[in-house]
N, C-alpha and C positions, 0 to 999 in steps of 0.2 A: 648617342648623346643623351644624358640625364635632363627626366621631364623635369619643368620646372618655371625657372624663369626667362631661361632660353627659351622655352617654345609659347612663351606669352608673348615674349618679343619677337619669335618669328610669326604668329597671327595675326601679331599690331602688324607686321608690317606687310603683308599679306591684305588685309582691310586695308590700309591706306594708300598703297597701290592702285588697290578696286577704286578704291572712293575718287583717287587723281586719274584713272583711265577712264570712269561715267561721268564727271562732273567737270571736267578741264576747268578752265578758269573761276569756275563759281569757287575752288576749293585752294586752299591760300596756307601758303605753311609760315607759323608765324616764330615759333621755334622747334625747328628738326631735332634734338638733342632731348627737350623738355616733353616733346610730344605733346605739341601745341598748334590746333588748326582751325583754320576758320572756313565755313561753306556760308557763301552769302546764295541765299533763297529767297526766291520769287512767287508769283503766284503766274508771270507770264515772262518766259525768256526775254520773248520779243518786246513786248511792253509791258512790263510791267506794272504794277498799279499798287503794291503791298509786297514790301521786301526786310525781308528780319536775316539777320547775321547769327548762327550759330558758332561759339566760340567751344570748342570740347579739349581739354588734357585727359591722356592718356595716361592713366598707372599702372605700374609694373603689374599690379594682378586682376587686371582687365585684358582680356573679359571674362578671364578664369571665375574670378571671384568678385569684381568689383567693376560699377560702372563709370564711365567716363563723367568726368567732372567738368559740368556745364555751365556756359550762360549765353539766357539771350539777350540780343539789341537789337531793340527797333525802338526809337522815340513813341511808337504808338500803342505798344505793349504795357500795360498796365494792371493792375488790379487783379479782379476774377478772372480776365483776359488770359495774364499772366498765371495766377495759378492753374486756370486751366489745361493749358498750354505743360507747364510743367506736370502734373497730375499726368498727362495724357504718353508722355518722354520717359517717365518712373514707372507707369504700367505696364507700357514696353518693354523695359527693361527686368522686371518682376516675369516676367512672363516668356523672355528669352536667356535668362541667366546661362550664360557660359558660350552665351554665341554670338558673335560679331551683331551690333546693333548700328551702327553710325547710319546705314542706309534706312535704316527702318527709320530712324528719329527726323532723318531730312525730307524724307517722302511724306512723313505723317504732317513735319512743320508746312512743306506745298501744299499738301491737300486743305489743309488750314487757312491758308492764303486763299487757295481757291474757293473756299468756302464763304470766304471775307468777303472775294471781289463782286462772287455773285450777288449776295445781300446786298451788296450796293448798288447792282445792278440788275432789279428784279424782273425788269421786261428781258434781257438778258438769252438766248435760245442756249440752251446746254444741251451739245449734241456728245459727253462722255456718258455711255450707259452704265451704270452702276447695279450691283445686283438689290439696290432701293428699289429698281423704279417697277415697272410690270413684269411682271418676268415670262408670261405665254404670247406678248405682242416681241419681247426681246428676239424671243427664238424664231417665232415667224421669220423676220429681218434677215436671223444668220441663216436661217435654212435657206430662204429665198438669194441672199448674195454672197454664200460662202465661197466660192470659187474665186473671184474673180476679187477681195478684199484682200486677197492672201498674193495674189502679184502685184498689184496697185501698194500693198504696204512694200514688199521689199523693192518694188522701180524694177524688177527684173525683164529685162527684153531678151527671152527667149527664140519663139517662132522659129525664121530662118538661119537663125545663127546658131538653133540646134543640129547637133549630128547626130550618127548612129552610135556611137563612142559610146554618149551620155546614157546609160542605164539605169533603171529606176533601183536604187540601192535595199537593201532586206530592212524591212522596219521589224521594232520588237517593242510588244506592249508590256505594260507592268501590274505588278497586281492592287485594284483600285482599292480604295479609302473612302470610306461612310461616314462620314459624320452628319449627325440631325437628317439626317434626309437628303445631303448633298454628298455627290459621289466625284472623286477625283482619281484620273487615271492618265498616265504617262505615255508618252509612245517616242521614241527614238529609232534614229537613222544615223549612218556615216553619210557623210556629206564631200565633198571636195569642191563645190564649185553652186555657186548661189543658183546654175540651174538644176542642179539634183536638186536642193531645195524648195523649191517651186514643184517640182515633179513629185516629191514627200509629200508633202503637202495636199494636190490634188487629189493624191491616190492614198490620201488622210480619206479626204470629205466626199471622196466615193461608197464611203460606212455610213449608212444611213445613220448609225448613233452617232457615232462622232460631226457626224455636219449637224445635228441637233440640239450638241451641246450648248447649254448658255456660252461658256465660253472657251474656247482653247487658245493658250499661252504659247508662243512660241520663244523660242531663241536659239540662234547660231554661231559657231565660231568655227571659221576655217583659216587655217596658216598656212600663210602664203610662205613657200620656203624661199622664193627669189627675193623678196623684201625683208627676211624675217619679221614676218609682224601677222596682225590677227584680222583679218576680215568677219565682222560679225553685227549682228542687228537679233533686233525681237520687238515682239507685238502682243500690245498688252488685250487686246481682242475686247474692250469696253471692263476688262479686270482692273479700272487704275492703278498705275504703278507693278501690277505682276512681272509682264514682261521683263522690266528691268528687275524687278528684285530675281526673275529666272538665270537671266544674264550674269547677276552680280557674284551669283552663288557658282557657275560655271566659270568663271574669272576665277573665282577662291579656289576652285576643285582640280583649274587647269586642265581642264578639258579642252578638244580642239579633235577638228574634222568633226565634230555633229550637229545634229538639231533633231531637240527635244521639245516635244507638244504636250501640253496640262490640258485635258479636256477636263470641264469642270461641269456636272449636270446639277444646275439649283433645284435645293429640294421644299425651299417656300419658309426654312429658317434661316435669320440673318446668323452669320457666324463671326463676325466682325473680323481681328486680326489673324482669328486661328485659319481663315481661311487663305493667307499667304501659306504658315506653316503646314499643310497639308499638302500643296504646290511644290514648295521647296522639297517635301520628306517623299513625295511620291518619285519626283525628280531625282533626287538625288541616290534613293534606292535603283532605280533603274540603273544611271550611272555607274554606281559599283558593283550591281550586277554584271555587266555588259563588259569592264574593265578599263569606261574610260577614265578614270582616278588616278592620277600619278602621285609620285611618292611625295612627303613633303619637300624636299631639296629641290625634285625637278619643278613643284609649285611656286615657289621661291625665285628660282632661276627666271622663269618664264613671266612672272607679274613683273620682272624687274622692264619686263619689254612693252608693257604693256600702254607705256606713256604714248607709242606710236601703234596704238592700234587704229583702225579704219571700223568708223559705223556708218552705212547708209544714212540710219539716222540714230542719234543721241539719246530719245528720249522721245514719247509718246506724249503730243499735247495732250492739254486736258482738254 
């Protein structure tokens, strides 16, 4: 098939798949045809307190060459607010040219919200660790509870209901990424069943580096072949928003049977957005190393299924 406009339109529809498999109901098609959708975003699922309505059209040469063409709504958007806001959507996009952004723009519009709710709420206990806050009291924390955060996140009840079957599968590291002083590095495993994952995992944080990492990103996706559908979750590990943007990107790649971990060691410089991109690029080399990357028709085929995938959980409060 000649590149072109065919494969803009098979991307778009590849990202807008992802976007309706993370985002269920938040995400709203207002014309299929026009390439017209709306993600109503909050600052809290469950209660919300600050919610804006992103309205995006998609053009034939997006994300090739051009970015989706926005607006927002929320009656309380205004002024600097607003161009803020905007400024912050167009530097994203300067800064990703030629690669699926819709997740990066809703993630950034939450975290914005979340950023509203707390000001309004200054006694408020914010227990998401962000790489702002101290970062030698951070690692204390995960060194001291790294075990035992990694089954509590996925609800896995192993113990008695493991067998001798379940083998801890070969993990393979990838080769890390420096920038400013912070080091990002990958590690992958096949998976089949959320207890290998849990056992990955463990005999992760048995490496004295790796359980010191500030933080490691997980996510999984296993396909169940009795249901045809996807069993999968991730953990943004105090990274807000990584875990899912790890996931979004194994959605796009169609990958399935693994789970891949971002350890990420801060190095005392903020690195603001680049620090998704390093996440994503370490990830995703590993991936095509390894050969879980299918071609694009079977990536196509497979997002089409993805309206019935199953997550433990959706999405990592703030």
């Amino acid at each position: 098939m000649a590149e072109g406009d065919g494969g803009g339109d098979q991307r778009q529809n590849e990202e807008i798949e992802a976007m309706a498999a993370i985002y269920g109901e938040e995400w709203c098609v207002i014309d299929d045809s026009a390439k017209i959708f709306c993600i109503r975003i909050s600052d809290d699922i469950d209660d919300p307190k600050w919610t804006l309505c992103l309205q995006v059209m998609l053009p034939s040469e997006y994300p090739g060459s051009a970015p989706p063409v926005y607006q927002l709504n929320a009656p309380w958007l205004k002024g600097q607010e607003r161009a803020d806001l905007s400024n912050s959507l167009e530097e994203i996009y300067i800064q990703n040219i030629g690669e699926s952004i819709l997740y990066l723009w809703v993630e950034k519009i939450r975290d914005v919200l979340i950023q509203k709710s707390q000001m309004a709420e200054p006694g408020r206990e914010v227990e998401k660790k962000t790489e702002e806050e101290d970062v030698e009291s951070e690692v204390e924390v995960l060194v001291a509870c790294k075990p035992e955060p990694a089954g509590r996140a996925l609800g896995l009840d192993v113990g008695a209901g493991q067998t001798e079957t379940e083998e801890l599968p070969p993990i393979d590291h990838g080769v890390p990424i420096t920038d400013r002083r912070s080091t990002f590095q990958a590690h992958l495993a096949p998976v089949v069943c959320p207890e290998q994952v849990k056992m990955v995992l463990a005999k992760l944080y048995e490496n004295k580096k790796i359980a010191s990492a500030t933080h490691n990103i997980y996510a999984y996706r296993i396909f169940c072949e009795d249901k045809q559908t996807f069993l999968q979750d991730y953990s943004d590990d105090g990274e807000t928003a990584a875990g899912g943007r790890l996931l979004h990107l194994m959605e796009i790649l169609n990958v399935r049977n693994v789970l891949v971990v971002v350890s990420r060691w801060y190095g005392g410089i903020l690195l603001g957005p680049d620090r998704f991109k390093h996440i994503n690029n370490c990830a995703r080399s590993l991936l095509v190393e390894r050969s879980y990357t299918g071609s694009p028709e079977e990536s196509s085929k497979a997002l089409g299924k993805n309206k019935k995938v199953r997550k433990d959980k959706r999405r990592s409060e703030h």
